[in-house]
ZATI-707608 format. One line per field, with one value per atom (N, C-alpha, C): atom name; x, y, z. Coordinates in steps of 0.001 Angstrom, whole numbers, plus 500000, padded with zeros to 6 digits. Layout:
REM residues N
atom CA;...
xx X;...
yy Y;...
zz Z;...
END
This chain:
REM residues 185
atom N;CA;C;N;CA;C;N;CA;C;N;CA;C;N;CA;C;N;CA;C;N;CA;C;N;CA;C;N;CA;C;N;CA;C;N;CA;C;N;CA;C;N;CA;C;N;CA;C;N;CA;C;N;CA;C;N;CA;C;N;CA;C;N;CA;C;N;CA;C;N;CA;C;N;CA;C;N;CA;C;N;CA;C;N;CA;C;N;CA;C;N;CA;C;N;CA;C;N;CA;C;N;CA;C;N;CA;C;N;CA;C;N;CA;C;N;CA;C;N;CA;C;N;CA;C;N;CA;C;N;CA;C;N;CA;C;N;CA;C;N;CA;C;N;CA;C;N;CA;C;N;CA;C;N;CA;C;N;CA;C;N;CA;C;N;CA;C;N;CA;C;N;CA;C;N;CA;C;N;CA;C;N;CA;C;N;CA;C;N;CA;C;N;CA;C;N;CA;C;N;CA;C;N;CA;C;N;CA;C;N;CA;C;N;CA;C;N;CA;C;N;CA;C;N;CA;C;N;CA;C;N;CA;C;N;CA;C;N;CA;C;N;CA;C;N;CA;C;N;CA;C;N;CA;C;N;CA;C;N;CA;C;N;CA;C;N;CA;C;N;CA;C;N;CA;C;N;CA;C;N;CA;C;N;CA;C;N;CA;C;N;CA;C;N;CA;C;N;CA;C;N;CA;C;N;CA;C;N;CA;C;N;CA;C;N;CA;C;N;CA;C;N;CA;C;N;CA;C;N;CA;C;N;CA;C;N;CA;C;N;CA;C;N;CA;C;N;CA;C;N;CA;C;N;CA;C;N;CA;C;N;CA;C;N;CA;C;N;CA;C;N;CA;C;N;CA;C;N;CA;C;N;CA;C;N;CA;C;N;CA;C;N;CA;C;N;CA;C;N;CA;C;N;CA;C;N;CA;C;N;CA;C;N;CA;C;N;CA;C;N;CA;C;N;CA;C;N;CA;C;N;CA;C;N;CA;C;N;CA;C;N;CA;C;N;CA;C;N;CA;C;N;CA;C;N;CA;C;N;CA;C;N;CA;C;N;CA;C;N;CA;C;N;CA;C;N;CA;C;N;CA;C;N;CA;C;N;CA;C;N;CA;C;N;CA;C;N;CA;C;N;CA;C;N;CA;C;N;CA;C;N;CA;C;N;CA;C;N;CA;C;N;CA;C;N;CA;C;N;CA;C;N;CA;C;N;CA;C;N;CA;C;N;CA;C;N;CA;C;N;CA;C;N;CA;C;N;CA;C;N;CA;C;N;CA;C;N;CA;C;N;CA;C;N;CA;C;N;CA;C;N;CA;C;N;CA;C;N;CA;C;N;CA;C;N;CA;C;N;CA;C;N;CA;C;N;CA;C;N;CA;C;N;CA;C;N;CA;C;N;CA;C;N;CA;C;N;CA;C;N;CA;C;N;CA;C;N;CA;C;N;CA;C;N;CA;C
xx 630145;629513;629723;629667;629880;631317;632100;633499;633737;634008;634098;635782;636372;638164;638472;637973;637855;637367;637444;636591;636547;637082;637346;636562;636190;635680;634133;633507;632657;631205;631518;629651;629956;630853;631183;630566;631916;631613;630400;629853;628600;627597;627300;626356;626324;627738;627581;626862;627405;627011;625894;624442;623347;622645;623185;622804;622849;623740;624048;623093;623186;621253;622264;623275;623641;623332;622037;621495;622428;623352;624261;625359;625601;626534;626451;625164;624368;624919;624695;625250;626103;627321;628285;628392;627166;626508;625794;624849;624024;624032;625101;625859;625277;626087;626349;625285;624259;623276;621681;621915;621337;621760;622883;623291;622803;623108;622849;621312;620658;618568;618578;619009;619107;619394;620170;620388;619641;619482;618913;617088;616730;615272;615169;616058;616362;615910;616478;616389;614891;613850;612623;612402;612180;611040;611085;611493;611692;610506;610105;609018;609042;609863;610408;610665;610883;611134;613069;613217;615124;615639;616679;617463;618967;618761;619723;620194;621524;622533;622797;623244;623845;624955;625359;626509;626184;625492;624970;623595;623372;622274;621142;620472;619542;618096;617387;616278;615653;615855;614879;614802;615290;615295;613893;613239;612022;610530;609833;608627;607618;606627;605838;604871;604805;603609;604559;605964;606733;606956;606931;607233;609243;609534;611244;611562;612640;613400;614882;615262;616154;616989;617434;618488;619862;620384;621468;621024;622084;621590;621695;620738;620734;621267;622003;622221;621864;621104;619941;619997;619886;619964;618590;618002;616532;617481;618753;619225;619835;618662;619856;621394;621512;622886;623961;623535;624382;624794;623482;623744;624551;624169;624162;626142;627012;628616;628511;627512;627756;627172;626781;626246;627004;626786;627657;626731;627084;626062;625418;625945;624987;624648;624364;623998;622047;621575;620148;620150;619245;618559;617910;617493;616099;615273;613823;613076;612509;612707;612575;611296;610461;608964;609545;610359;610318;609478;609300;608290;609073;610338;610796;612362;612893;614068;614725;615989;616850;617358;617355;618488;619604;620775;622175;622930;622604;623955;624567;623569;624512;625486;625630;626782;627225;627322;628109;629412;629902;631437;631844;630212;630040;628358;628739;627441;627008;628209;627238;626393;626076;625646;623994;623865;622879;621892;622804;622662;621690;620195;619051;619870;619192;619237;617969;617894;616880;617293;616411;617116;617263;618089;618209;616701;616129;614902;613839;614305;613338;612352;611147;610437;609922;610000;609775;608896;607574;606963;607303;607186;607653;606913;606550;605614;605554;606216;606368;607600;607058;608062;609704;610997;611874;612069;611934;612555;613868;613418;615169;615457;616528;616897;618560;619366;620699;621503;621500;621787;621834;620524;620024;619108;618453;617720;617170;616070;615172;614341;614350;612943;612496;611144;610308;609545;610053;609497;609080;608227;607810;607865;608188;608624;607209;607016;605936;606211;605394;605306;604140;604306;603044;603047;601984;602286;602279;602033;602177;603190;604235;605262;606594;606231;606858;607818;608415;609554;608388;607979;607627;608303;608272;609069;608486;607414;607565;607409;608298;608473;606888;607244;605944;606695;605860;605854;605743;606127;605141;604551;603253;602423;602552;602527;602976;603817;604337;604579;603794;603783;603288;604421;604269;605299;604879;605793;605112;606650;606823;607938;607966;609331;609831;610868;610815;611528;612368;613641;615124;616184;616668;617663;618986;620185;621672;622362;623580;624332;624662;624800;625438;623829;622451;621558;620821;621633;620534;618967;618074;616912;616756;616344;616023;614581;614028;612972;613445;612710;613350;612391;612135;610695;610897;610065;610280;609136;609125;608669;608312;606913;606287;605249;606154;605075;603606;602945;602100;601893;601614;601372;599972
yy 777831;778133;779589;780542;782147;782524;781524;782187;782303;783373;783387;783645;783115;783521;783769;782628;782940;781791;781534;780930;779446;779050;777243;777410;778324;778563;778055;777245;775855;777268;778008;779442;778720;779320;779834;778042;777031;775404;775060;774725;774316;775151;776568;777052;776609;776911;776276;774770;774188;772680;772886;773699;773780;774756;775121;776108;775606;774361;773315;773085;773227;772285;771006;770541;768958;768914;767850;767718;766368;765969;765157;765944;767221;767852;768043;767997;767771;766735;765726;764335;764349;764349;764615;765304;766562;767585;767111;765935;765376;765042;764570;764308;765726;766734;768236;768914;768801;769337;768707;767458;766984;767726;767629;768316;769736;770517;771834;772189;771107;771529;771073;770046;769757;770686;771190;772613;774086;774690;775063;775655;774157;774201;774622;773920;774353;776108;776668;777981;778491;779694;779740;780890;780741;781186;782798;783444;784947;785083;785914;786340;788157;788214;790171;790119;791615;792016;791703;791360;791200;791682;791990;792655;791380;791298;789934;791255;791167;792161;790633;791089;790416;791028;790703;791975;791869;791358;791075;791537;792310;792860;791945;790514;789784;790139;791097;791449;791345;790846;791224;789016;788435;786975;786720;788084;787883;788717;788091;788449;788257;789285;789546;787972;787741;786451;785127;785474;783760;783216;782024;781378;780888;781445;781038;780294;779612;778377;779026;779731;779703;778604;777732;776506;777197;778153;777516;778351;778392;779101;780381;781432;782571;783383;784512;784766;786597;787057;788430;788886;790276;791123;791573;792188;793120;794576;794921;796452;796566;797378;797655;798183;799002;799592;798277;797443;796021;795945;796006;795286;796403;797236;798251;798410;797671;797544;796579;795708;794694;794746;796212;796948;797720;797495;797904;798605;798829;799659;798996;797607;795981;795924;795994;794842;794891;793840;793707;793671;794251;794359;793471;792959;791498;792348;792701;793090;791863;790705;789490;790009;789331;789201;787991;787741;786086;785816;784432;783750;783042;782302;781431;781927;782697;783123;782433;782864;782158;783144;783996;784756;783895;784301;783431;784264;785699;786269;785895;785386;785303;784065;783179;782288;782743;783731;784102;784460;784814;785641;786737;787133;788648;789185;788818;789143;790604;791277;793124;792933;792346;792016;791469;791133;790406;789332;788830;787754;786567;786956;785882;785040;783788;782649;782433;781756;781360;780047;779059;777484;777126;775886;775796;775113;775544;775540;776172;777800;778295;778927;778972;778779;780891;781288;782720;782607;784013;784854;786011;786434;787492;788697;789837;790448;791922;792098;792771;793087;793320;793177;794081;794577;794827;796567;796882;798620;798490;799326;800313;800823;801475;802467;802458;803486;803544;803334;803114;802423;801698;801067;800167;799043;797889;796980;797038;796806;796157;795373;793862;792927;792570;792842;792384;790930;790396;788635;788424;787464;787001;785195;784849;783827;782793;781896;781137;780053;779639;778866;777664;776241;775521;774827;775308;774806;773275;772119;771114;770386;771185;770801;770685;771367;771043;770516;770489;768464;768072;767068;765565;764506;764238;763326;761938;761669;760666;760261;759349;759780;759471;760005;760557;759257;758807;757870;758543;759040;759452;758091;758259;757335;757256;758412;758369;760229;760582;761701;762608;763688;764481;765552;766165;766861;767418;768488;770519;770718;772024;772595;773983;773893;775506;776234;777569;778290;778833;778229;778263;779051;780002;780922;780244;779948;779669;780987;780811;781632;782464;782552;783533;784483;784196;784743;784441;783226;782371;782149;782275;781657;780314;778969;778000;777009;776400;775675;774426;773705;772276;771519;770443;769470;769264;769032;768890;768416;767349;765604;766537;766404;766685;765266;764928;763942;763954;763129;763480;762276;763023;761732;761941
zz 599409;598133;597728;598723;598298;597949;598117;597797;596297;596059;594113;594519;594354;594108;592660;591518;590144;589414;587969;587493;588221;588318;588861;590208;590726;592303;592334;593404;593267;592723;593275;592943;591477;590784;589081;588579;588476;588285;588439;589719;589625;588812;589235;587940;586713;586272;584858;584513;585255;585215;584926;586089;586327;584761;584522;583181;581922;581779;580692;580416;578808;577518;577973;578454;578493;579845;580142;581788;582156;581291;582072;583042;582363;582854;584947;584866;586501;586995;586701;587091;588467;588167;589359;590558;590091;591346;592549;591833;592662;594345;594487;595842;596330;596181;596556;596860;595689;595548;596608;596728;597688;599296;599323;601009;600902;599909;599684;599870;598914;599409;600541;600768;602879;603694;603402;604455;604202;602855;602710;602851;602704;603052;604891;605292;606809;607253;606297;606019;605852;606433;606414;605147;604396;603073;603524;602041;602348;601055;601387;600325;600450;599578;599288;597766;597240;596298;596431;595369;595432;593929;594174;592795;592182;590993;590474;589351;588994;588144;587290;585705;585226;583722;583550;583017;581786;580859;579822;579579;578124;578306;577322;577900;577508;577939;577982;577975;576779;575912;574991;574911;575714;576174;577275;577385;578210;577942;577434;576769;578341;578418;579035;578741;580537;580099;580235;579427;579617;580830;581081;582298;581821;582840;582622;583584;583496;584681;584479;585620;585806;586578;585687;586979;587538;587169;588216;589784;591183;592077;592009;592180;591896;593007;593518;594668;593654;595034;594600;596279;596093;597155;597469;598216;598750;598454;598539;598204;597191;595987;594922;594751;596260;596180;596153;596759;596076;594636;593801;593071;592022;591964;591453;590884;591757;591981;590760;590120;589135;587665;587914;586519;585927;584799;583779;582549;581201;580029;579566;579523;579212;579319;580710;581989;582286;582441;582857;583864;584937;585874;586377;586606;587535;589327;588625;589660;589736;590771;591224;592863;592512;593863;594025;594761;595775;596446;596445;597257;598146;597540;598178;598531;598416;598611;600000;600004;600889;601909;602748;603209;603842;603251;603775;604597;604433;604906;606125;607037;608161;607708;606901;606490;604776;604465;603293;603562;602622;602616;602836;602052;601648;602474;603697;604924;604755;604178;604077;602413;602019;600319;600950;602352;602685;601335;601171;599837;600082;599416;599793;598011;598235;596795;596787;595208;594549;593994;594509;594592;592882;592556;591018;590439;589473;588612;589404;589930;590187;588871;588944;587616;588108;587187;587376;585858;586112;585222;585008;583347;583544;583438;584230;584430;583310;583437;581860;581133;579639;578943;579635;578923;579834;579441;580520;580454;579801;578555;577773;577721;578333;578216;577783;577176;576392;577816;578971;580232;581305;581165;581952;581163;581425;581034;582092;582254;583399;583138;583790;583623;585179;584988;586296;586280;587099;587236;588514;588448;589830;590059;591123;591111;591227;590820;590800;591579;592478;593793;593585;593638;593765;595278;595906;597082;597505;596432;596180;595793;595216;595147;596042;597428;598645;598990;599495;600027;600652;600693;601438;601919;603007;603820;603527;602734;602586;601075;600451;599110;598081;597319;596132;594298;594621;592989;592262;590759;589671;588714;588848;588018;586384;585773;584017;584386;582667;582941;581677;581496;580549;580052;578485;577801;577985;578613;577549;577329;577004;576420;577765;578180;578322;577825;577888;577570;578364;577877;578971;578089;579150;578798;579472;578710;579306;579759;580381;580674;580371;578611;577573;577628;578029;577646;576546;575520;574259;574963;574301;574492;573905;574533;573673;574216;573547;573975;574253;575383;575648;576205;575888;576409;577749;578856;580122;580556;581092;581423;582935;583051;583954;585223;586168;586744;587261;586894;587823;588863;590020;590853;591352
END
């Protein structure tokens, strides 16, 4: 998964897929994405401050108070001097409080990046509005955790479902609203 060679490379492909307003575009992942939370969850729960770079400057895509879903997999460092190689005059910042983070490095590509993830539809708040400055963006989020929502080994029915709406940012950084079918069991 960490190998980026260039665009066609499975990091780049699958994100997109995962970032698509078309949730068919997921479809074909499924296989993948099943082995991937299988191994993953394997992995024990990092709960640190982490830094996410993005070369585009969409901060003003995060209002103090919003709850955001980021789907695709996020890969975020604990050392800004990481990230810091993927900033640019654009570029936004992400002061990310994990709850659930991943550390991979010992199986990445890039093991000196010590590269924790953030699984796809991690649901983040955003804690305040975004620092501007004529060089940097900064937004501070914290990742929101229900401890009910777990894996369970033994499977969970949903009985009816309920609407609300969230507010989902794509790749390019668009903001858009999208209904999302909530179970309850």
């Amino acid at each position: 998964y960490t190998i980026e060679s260039d665009e066609s490379s499975l990091y780049r492909v699958l994100n997109k897929a995962l970032r698509s307003k078309d949730r068919d575009a997921v479809k074909p992942w499924f296989p993948y994405l099943k082995l991937f939370h299988a191994a993953i969850e394997k992995l024990p729960d990092i709960r640190m401050n982490l830094w996410r770079g993005i070369e585009r400057d969409i901060a003003d895509n995060y209002t103090k108070d919003d709850i955001i879903t980021w789907w695709g997999i996020s890969s975020c460092s604990p050392f800004i001097d990481v990230i810091k190689g993927f900033l640019n005059r654009t570029s936004t910042l992400f002061l990310v409080e994990a709850v659930r983070g991943k550390d991979i490095s010992l199986y990445s590509s890039f093991s000196q990046e010590k590269e924790v993830l953030l699984s796809p539809a991690t649901r983040l708040r955003v804690v305040s509005n975004a620092l501007e400055s004529p060089l940097l963006h900064v937004v501070h989020l914290q990742e929101i955790y229900d401890q009910n929502e777990s894996s369970s080994s033994t499977p969970v029915v949903p009985t009816t479902k309920s609407l609300t709406f969230g507010i989902l940012t794509d790749e390019a950084g668009n903001r858009y609203e999208l209904p999302v079918y909530k179970p309850y069991y």
